[in-house]
N, C-alpha and C positions, 0 to 999 in steps of 0.2 A: 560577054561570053558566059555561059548558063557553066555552071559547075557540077561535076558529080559530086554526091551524097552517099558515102559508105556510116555501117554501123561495125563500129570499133571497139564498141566496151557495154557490157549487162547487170543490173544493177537490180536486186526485188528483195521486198522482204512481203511474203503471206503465209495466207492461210497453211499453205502447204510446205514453207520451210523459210527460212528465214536467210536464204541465199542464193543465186541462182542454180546449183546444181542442185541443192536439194529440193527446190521448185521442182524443175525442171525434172529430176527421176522420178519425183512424185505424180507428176502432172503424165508424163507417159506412161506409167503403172496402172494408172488409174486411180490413187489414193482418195478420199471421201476428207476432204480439209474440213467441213462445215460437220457440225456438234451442238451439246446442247451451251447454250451461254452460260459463261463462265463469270462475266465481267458484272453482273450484277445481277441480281433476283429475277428473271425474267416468269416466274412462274405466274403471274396473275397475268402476263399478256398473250395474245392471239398468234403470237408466234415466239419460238422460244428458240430459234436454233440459229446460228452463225458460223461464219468462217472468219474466225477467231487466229490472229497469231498469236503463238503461243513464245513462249521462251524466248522472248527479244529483249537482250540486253545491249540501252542507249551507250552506255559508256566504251562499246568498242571502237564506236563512231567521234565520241563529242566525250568533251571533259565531264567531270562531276556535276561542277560549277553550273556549266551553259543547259545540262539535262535539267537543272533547278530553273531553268527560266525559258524552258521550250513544251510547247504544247505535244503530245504524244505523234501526232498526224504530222510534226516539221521534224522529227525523232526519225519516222519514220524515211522521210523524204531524203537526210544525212544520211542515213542508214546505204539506201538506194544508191543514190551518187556517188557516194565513196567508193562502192563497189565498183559501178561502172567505171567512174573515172580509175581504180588502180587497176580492173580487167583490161583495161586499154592500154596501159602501159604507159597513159599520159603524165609528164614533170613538168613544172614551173619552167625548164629552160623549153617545154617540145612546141609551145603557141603562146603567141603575144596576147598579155591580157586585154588586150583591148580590142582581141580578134576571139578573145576567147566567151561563150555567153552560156546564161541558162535562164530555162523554160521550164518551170515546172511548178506544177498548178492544184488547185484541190477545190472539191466541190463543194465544201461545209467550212474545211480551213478548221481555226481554232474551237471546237465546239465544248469537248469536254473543259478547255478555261473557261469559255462565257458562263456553263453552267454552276461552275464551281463560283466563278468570281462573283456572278449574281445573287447567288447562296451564302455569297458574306456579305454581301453587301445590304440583302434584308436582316439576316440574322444578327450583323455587329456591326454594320454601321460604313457609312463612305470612307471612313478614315482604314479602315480592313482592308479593302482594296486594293492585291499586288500593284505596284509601277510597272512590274511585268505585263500587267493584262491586256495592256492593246497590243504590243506587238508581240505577242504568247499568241491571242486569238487571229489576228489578221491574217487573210488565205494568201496575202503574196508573200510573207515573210518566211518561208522553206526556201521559196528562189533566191529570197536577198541570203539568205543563211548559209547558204552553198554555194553562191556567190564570194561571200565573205572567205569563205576555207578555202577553195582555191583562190583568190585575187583574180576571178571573172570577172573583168569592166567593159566588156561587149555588150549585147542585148539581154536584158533581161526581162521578162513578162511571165506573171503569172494568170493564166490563162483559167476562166470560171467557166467552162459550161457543163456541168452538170458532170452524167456520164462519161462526156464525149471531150471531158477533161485530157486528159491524157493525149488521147488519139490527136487533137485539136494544136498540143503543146509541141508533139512532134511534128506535127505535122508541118507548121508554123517554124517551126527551128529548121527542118529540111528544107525550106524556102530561103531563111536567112542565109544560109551556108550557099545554096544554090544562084540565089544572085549575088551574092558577094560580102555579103555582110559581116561573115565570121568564117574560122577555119574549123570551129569545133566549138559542140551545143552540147551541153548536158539536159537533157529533156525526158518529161515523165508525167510524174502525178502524185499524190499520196492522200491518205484518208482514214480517221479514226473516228469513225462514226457510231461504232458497236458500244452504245449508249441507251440509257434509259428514251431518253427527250426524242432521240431521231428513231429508236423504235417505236413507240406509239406516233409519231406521226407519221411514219410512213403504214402502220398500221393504219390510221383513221383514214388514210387516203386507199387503203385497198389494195396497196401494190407490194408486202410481202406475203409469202405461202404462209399457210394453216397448218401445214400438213405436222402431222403428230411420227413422223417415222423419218429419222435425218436422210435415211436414204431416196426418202419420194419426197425430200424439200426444193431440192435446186433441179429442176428435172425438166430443163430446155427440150422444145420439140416435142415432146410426149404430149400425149393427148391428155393424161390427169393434172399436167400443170397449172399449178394456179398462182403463180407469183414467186416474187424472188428471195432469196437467201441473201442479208448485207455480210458483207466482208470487209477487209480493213488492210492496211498494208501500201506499199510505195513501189515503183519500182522505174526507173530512171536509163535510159539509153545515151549512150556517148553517140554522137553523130559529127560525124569529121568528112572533112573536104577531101577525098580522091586521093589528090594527089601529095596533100598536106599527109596525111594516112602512109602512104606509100613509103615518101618518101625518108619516115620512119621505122619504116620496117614494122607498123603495126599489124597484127593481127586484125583481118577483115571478114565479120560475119556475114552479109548479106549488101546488099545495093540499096537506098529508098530511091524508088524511079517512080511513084504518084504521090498525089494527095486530094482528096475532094472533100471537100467542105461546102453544105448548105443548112436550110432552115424547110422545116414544116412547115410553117406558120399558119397552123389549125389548131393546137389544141394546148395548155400548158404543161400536161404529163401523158396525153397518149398521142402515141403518133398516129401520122396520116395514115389512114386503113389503104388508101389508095397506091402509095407507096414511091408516088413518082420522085420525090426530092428526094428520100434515101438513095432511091434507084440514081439521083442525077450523081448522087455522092461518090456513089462505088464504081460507077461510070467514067466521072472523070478522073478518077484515082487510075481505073483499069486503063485508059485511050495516056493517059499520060508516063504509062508504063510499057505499052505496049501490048498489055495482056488480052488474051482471046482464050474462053475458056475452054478448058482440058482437062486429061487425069495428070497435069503435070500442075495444076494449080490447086490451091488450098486457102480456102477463106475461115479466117478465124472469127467468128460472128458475134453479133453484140449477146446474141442469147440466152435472153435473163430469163424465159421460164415464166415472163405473164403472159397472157393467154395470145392479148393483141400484138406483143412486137414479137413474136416469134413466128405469127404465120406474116405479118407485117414484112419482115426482113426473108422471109420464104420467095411474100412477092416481089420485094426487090430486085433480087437476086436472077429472079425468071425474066423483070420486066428490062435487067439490062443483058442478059445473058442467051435470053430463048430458053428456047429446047432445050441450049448446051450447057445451060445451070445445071442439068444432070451429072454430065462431068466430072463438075467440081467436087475434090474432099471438101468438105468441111463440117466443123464441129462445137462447141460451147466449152472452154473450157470452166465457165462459169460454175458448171455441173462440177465442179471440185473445188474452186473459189469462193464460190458463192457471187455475190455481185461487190466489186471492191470501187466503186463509184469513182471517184475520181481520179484513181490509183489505177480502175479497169484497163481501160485503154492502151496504159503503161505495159500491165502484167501481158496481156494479149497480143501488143507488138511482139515482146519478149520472146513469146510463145512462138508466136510466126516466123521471126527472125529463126529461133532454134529448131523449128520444124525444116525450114530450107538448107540450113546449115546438116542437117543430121541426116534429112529425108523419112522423119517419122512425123504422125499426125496423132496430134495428142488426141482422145476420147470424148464422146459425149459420152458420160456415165450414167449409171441408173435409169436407162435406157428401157420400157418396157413395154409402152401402149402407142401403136401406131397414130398418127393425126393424118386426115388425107392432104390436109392444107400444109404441111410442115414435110414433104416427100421427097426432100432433097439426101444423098447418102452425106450424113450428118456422124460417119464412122462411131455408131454404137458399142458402147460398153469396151470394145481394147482398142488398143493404137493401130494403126495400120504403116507399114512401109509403102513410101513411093519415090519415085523418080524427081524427085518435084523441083519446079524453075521457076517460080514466082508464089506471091503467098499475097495477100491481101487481107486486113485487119480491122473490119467496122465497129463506130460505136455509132447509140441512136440516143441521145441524153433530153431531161427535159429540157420543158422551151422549146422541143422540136428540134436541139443542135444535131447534125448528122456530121459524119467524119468517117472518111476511110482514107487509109495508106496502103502505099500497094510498095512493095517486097519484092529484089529479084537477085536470084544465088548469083553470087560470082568465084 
């Protein structure tokens, strides 16, 4: 017998606050999270701006000690979880550890160690070389590390596809809970990638903005977009079984009633112009929730603001929807984020969960030049209130990974 899937506990730390309320006020305000880089000299590169956290101190999470031997990006990931798991109201006596699991994943993983440790290791020599550095760097070691602090001996997998990180981890954890596998998933994403090494290479590859004005950097849907703004940051969802939930008297934010999951497989960094396997994504996300589109729905889109996935994800959304993609709210919260790669997917569930929970629609901001390909009401510049009974959450990562979950109020 198929199990319900509630979400019980919220967990972030970005660009826009280092907790979910202060996200979360920020992100409906409208707040501009993305600035000039902080983290190091960006001034001789082709893009200079990020969505930077700011003021994150690891030790409210994790000892002194363990901050000495964890990469910033599993910092982050601690950070997340903790949160979620005490929003939830979860204790060592409320699930069996071996019903208990987590999912949470990253799309670069350790990167500011490999660069450090490789930097001693030409400079002084092999013997230099933290003992920390392979499990510092390795991208599943956030999940074994939150694993570790609560005593979760259920499923764990840390889940790599790219953007579609995140989206892919819950998605995947709702499944486990659903046929029976666990009573309760800690699942997400995390990512510290606002670095020298992964800013010029996603520069050489073309796919961050130029733009010389923070505010026309992250600017999903507008017709002057030219690429995206990286971001950085975790952010972790408690998903619990029904009636496991219930029957603690937990606090319940919303339902996961889909999930879809496919591949492009055309290109390595752009997606299919054609759109059909995003479109199969959000499809079977929407038919396994029940949803048919309306002004009671809200799609929180992967909307990174380069040129091709934004009318890319425009046609998705028509090719599953019709006409009635009209309908639909939706929005980028990217446009205040920036793009948080592997951690996205995490921050946007987030979002979606609290948009139905609240009945507010967070903003596409900095909102100014029509596109005719991008036509969908993408709620420019302020939030809007609705009625809203389901919410759906894509991401479209390289490799072509697509992923959407679909969200429904209870």
């Amino acid at each position: 017998m198929e199990k319900r899937v509630v979400v019980t506990g919220l967990g972030a730390v970005s660009p826009l606050g280092n907790d979910v309320k202060t996200t979360w006020e920020n992100m409906k305000k409208g707040v501009n999270g993305i600035d000039t880089v902080t983290k190091f000299d960006a001034s001789g590169y082709k893009c200079t701006f990020a969505g930077e956290v700011r003021g994150f101190d690891p030790t409210l999470y994790m000892p002194k000690g363990d901050v000495r031997k964890t990469d910033l990006y599993c910092q982050y990931a601690v950070a997340a979880a903790t949160q979620a798991y005490e929003d939830s109201g979860m204790t060592a006596e409320s699930v069996a550890p071996e019903r208990f699991g987590v999912y949470i994943g990253s799309g670069i993983g350790g990167i500011n160690t490999l660069v450090t440790e490789h930097t001693k290791l030409i400079e002084k020599g092999p013997g230099r070389v933290s003992p920390f550095f392979v499990p510092m760097m390795i991208s599943n070691i956030a999940s074994g590390t939150v694993a570790i602090k609560y005593h979760a001996q259920g499923p764990n997998v840390a889940i790599v596809t790219a953007c579609a990180t995140s989206t892919n981890s819950i998605g995947e954890a709702y499944r486990a809970i659903k046929h029976g596998y666990a009573d309760a998933m800690l699942a997400g994403g995390s990512e510290a990638a606002v670095m020298p090494l992964c800013f010029a290479g996603f520069i050489s590859c073309q796919a961050l903005s130029q733009a010389t004005d923070k505010d026309r950097a992250s600017i999903p849907f507008d017709k002057e977009r030219s690429g995206f703004v990286m971001g950085e940051g975790g952010a972790v969802l408690m998903l619990e079984e029904y009636e496991h939930a219930k029957a603690r008297g937990a606090k319940i934010y919303a339902e996961v009633v889909g999930y879809g999951c496919t591949n492009d497989a055309y290109h390595m960094t752009a997606p299919d112009p054609d759109a059909g396997p995003s479109a199969r994504a959000i499809e079977l996300a929407a038919k396994e929730g029940g949803i048919v589109a309306g002004r009671d729905v809200y799609v929180n889109t992967h909307g990174t603001g380069t040129p091709l996935n934004d009318k890319t994800e425009t046609r998705a959304l028509k090719r599953t929807f019709g006409e009635d993609a009209y309908k639909l709210h939706i929005s980028s919260t990217k446009s205040m984020t920036g793009h948080m790669l592997g951690a996205a997917g995490g921050i946007e569930a987030l979002a979606s969960v609290l948009a139905l929970d609240e009945g507010v629609i967070p903003p596409t901001i900095n909102y100014r030049v029509k596109d005719e390909e991008c036509d969908l009401d993408i709620t420019p510049n302020e939030a809007a209130e609705a009625p809203l009974r389901f919410a759906l959450s894509t991401s479209l990562g390289f490799g072509g990974h697509n992923g959407c979950l679909a969200f429904k109020k209870i």
